[in-house]
C-alpha positions as CSV (number, residue, x, y, z in Angstrom):
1,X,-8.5,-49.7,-6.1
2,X,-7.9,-47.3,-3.4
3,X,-5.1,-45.3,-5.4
4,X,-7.4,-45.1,-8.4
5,X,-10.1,-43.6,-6.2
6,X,-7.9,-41.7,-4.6
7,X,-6.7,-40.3,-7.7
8,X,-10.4,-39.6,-9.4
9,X,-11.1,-37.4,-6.2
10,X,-8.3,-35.4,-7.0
11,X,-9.3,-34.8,-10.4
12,X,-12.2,-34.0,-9.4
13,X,-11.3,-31.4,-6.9
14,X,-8.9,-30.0,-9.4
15,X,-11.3,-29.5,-11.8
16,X,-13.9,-27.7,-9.1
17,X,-10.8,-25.5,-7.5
18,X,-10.0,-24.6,-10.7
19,X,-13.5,-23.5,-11.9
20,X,-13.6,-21.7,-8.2
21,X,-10.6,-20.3,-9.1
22,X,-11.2,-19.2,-12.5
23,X,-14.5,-17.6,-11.7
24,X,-12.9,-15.7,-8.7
25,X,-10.3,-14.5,-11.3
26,X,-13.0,-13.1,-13.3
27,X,-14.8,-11.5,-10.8
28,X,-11.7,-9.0,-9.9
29,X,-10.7,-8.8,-13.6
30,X,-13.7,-7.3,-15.1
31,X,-14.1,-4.4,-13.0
32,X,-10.1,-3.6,-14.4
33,X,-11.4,-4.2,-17.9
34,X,-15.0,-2.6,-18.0
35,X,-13.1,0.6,-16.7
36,X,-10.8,0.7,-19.1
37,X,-13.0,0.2,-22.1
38,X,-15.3,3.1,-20.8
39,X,-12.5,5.1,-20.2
40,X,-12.3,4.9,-24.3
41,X,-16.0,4.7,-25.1
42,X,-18.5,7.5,-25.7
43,X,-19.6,8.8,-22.7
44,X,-22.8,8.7,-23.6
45,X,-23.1,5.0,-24.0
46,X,-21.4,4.5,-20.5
47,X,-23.9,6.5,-19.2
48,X,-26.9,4.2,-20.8
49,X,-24.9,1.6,-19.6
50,X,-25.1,0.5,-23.0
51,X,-21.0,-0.7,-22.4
52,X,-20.9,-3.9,-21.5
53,X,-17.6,-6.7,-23.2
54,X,-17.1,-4.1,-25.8
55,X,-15.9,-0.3,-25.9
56,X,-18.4,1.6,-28.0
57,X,-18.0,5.1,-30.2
58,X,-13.8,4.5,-28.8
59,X,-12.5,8.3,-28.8
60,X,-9.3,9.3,-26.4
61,X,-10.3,12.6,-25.5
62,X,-11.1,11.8,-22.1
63,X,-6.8,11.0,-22.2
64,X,-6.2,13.7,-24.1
65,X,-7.5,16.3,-21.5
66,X,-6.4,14.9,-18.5
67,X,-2.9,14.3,-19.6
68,X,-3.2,18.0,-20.9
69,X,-3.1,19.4,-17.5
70,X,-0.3,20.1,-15.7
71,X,-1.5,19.2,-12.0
72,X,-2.0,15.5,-13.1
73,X,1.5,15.1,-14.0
74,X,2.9,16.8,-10.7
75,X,0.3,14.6,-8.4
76,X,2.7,12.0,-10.2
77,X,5.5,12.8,-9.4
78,X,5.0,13.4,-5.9
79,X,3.2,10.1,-5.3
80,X,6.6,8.8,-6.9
81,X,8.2,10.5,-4.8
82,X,6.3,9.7,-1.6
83,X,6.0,6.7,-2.3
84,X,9.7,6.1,-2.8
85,X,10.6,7.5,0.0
86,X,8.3,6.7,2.6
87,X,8.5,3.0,2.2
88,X,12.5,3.0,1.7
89,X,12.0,5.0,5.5
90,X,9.3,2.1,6.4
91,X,11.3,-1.1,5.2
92,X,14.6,0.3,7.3
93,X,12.5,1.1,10.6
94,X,10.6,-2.3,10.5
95,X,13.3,-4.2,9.5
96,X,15.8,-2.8,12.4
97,X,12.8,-2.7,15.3
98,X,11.7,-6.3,13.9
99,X,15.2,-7.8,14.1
100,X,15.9,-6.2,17.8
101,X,12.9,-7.6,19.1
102,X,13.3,-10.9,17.4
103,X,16.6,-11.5,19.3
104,X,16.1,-13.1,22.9
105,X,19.6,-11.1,24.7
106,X,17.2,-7.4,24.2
107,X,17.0,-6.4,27.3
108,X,13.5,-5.6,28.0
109,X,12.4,-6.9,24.7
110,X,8.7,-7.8,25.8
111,X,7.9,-4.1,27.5
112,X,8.9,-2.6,24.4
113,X,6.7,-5.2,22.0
114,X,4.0,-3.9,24.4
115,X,4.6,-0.7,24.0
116,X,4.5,-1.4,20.3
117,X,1.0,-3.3,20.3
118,X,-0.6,-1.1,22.8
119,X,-0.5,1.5,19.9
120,X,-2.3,-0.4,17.8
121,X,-5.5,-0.5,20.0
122,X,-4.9,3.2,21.5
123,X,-3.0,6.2,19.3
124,X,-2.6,9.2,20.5
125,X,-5.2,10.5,17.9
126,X,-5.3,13.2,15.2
127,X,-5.3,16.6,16.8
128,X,-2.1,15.4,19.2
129,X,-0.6,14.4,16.2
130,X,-1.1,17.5,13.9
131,X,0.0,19.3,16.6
132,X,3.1,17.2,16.7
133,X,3.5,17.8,12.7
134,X,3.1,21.0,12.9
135,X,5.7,22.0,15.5
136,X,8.4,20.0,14.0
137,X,7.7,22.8,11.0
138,X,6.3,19.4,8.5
139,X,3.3,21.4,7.5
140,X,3.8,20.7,3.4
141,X,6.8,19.0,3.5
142,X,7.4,15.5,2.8
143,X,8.2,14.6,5.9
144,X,4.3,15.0,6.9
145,X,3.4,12.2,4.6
146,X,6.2,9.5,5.8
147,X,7.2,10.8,9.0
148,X,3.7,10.1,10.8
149,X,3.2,6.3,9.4
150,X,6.9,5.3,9.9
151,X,5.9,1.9,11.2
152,X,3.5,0.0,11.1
153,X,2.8,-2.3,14.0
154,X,1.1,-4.9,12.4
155,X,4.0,-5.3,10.0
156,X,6.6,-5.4,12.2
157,X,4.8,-8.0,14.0
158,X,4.9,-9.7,10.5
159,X,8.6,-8.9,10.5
160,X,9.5,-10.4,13.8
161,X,8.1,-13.5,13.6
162,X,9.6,-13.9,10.7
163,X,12.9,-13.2,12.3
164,X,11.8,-15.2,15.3
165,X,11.3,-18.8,13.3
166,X,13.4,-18.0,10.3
167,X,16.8,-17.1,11.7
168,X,18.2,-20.0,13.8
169,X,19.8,-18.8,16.8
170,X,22.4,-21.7,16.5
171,X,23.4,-20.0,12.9
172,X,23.8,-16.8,15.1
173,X,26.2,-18.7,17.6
174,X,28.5,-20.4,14.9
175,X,28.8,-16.8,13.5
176,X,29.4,-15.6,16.9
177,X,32.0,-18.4,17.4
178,X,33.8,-17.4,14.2
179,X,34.0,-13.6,14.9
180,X,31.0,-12.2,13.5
181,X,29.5,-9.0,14.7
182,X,26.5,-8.5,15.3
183,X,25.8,-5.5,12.9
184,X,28.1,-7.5,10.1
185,X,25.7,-10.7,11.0
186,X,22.6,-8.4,10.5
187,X,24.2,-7.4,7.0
188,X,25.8,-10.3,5.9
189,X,23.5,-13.3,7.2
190,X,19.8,-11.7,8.0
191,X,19.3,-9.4,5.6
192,X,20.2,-11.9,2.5
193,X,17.8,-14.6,4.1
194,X,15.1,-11.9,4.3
195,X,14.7,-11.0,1.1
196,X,11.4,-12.6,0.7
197,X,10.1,-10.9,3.5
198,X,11.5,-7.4,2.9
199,X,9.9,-7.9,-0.8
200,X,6.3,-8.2,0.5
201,X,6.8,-5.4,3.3
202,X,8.0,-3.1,0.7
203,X,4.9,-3.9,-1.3
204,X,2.4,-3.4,1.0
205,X,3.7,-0.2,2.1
206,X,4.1,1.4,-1.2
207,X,1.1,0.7,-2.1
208,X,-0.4,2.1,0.6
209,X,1.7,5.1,0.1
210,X,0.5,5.3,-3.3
211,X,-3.2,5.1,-1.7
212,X,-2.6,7.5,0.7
213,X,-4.8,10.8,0.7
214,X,-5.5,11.4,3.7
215,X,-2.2,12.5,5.4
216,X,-2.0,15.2,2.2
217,X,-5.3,16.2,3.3
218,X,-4.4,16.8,6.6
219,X,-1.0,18.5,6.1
220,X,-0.7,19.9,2.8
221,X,-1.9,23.2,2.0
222,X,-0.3,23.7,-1.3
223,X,-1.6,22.2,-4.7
224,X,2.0,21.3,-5.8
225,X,2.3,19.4,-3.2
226,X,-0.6,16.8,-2.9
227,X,-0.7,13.6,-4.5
228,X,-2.0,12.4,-7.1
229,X,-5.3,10.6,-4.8
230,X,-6.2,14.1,-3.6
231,X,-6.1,15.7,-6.9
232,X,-8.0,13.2,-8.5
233,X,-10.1,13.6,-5.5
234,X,-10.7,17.2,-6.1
235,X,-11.3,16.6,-9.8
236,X,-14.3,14.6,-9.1
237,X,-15.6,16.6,-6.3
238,X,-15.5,19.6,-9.0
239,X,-17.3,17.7,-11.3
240,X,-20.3,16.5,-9.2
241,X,-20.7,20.6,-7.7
242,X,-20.9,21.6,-11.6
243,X,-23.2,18.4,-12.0
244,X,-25.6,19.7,-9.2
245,X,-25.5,23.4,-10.5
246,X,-26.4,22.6,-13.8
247,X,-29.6,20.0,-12.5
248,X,-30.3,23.0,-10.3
249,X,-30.3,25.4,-13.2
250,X,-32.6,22.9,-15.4
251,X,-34.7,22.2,-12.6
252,X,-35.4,26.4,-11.9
């Protein structure tokens, strides 16, 4: 009796998880799908809000100009290319600071995780760092966008834990004990059993690369160099100034 009332409980709470579930799924899926179907509507309807579950009056001008100009395509490219960069830079100085600190024969290992976390609470703020940028000559060069957020500390805490409980030190003594180095153990034994890790690290930073505008805000001068969130940024800032102008003009 107690199995089969054990087993009607979870039905039931896999039919309520999966309504949970299913209405949380629609919740962040609409927005996706209501901007792309008034991406292809009449503007006009969208701004009724007559648009809805259904694109009305579908036209692709609105793709047809955008992909028309030249300054979209090169924000692409260099938010490719900063992001490519940057988080190939990222992954290889969290992985390398996470691995140090994870092992317990680093001399002075807990003053320098200190050092670390302390940064996260206190940084040394933005003028002392454009300052920095600018005298190392980074002022709109790729460097200013993935030198400054190198590391992240939060991550590397991520990183070193997972170093700390997933690599055994006893499979680092029988490697020892057979020869092993420690920079062919770090290539040969941690990095394949980090692949999961390095995976989600390398996510996360490149999307937040891709995200990034305000570094290129900051330290790019040149329009052929920003990226592609700070064009589209100055697209709509353009468009709400000639907005205003003409409700000025209508209003006078």
């Amino acid at each position: 009796m107690s199995r089969i009332k054990a087993a009607g409980s979870d039905r039931v709470f896999n039919i309520v998880n999966n309504a949970v579930l299913g209405i949380v799924l629609l919740l962040v899926l609409y927005p996706i799908y209501f901007i792309i179907i008034a991406s292809i509507s009449d503007p006009n309807y969208v701004a009724q809000g007559n648009i809805w579950l259904i694109p009305k009056g579908i036209n692709f001008e609105g793709y047809k100009s955008i992909f028309k100009d030249a300054v979209i395509w090169t924000g692409y490219k260099n938010s490719i290319i900063y992001s490519s960069i940057g988080t190939v830079i990222n992954i290889t100085v969290t992985i390398l600071a996470a691995y140090a600190l994870s092992r317990k024969d680093l001399v002075g290992r807990n003053p320098l995780m200190f050092l670390f976390t302390f940064t996260m609470f206190l940084s040394g703020g933005l003028i002392p760092t454009y300052l920095i940028v600018k005298s190392l000559g980074l002022i709109d060069k790729i460097g200013a966008m993935v030198l400054p957020n190198a590391l992240s500390v939060y991550y590397l805490i991520i990183a070193r834990t997972f170093f700390v409980t997933g690599i055994p030190d006893e499979l680092r003594e029988a490697a020892v004990i057979d020869g092993c180095s420690n920079t062919r153990f770090f290539k040969a034994i941690v990095l394949p059993l980090s692949k999961a890790i390095i995976a989600v690290l390398a996510l996360f930073y490149a999307v937040s690369h891709w995200n990034a505008f305000f570094n290129a805000l900051i330290y790019m001068r040149r329009e052929d160099k920003y990226p592609l969130q700070l064009i589209l940024r100055s697209i709509l800032l353009e468009n709400e100034i000639r907005e205003n102008m003409t409700q000025t003009i209508g209003d006078a």
